[in-house]
C-alpha positions in Angstrom: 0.0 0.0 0.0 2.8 2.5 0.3 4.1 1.7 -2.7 0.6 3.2 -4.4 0.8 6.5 -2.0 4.4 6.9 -3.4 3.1 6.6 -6.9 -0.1 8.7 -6.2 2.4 11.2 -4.9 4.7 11.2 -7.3 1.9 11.4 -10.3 -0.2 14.0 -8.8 3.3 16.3 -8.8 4.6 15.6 -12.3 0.8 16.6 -12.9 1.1 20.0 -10.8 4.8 20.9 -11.9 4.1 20.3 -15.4 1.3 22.6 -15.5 3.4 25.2 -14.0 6.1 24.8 -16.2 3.7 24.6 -19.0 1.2 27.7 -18.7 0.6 28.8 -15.3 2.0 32.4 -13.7 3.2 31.0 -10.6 3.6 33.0 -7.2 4.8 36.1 -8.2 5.3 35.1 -12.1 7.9 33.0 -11.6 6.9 30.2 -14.3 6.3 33.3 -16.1 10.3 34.5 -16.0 11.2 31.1 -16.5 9.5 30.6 -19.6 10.8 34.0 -20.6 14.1 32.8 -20.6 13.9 30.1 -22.6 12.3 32.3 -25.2 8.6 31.8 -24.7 6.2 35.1 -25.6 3.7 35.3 -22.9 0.6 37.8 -24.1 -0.7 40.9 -21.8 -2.1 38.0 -19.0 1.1 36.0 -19.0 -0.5 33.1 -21.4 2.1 31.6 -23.3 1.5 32.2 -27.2 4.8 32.0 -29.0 8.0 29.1 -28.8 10.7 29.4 -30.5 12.0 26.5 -32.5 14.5 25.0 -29.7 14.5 22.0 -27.7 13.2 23.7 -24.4 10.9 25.7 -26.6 9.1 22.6 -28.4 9.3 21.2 -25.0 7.4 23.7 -23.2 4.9 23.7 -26.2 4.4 20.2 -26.0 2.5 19.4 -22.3 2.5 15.7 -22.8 6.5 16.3 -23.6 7.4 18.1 -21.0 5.6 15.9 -18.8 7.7 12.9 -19.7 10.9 15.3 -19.0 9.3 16.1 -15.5 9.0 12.9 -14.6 11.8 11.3 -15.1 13.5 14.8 -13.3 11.4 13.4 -10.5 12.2 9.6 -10.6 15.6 10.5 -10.6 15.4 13.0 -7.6 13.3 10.6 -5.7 15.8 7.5 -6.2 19.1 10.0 -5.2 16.9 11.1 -2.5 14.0 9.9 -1.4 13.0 11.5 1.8 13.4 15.2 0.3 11.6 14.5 -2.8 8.9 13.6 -0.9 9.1 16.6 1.5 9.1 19.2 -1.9 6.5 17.0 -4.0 3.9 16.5 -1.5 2.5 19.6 -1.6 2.1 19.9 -5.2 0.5 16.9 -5.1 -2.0 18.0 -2.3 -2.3 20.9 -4.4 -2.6 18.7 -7.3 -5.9 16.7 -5.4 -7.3 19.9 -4.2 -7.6 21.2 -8.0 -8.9 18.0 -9.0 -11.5 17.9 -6.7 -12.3 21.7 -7.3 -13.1 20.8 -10.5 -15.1 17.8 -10.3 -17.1 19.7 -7.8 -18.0 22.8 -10.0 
């Protein structure tokens, strides 16, 4: 059984961080910045509309893509260390159910 709560975990995060990464502001625009860096053109609310032809930039375009690439980032933290991966992606996952359920609701 904790096996499943490490996977449920560890989903509902690559879920959460990838739709950071992907299109979401962020506390005080920082997914906004990064993007920005890479390249991205973000319009007057901060939505993503333009990626330039690079690997990060087809990456970020891509959700299912970048999700892959945030997963394995992930995996890889969580088997270097597992106790502090788990500290840093449970509340994206809570944050991850929360949203979920949010929906579901409305």
């Amino acid at each position: 059984m904790k096996d499943f709560y490490l996977i449920v975990i560890l989903v509902l995060a690559t879920w959460r961080l990838t739709s950071f990464l992907h299109a979401e502001r962020g506390p005080l625009d920082v997914f906004v910045r990064i993007r920005t860096r890479f390249g991205i053109v973000h319009d007057d609310e901060h939505f993503p509309v333009g990626y330039p032809d690079t690997f990060i930039g087809n990456l970020m375009a891509c959700y299912w893509c970048l999700s892959v690439w945030v997963a394995i980032g992930i995996w890889v933290a969580y088997l270097l260390f597992p106790v502090g991966t788990l500290i840093l992606c449970t509340p994206f996952a809570i944050s991850g159910g929360a949203i979920i359920l949010n929906e579901r609701i409305e």
